[in-house]
C-alpha positions, 0 to 999 in steps of 0.5 A: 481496516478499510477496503483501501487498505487492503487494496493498496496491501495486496498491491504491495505485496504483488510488486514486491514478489514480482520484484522476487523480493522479500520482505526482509529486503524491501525492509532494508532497502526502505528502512522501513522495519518489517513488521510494519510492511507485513502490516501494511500487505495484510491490510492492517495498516494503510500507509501514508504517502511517504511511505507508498513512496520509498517502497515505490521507489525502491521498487522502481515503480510508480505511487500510482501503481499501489492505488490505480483501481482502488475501490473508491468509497462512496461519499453521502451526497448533502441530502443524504447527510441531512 
């Protein structure tokens, strides 16, 4: 998977233990199952915005928390791309 979405699965994880919460909590407060957040904080799978944003809710942080500092991919300018 991407570099983001390791990013974005390591911050998940560290909000979420820093909420001393474990994963089987966050699954029922979310209702998001706990294989799928296991995923997510491996870097396995990148979540989509909804997602981010019933975890951060639940969590009482914001989306933004998950993303601030992502390594930002580079995008080929025309010429390079020609």
């Amino acid at each position: 998977m991407s570099e983001l979405a390791y990013y974005v699965g390591e911050r998940v994880r560290e909000e979420r233990e820093g909420a001393d919460m474990s994963q089987d909590a966050l699954s029922k407060y979310t209702g998001i199952h706990r294989p799928n957040i296991a995923r997510i904080e491996s870097g396995k799978h990148l979540p989509s915005l909804f997602v981010l944003e019933r975890i951060a809710v639940t969590l009482g942080i914001p989306v933004s928390a998950f993303v601030h500092g992502a390594p930002t991919p580079a995008i080929p300018t025309k010429h390079e791309t020609a």
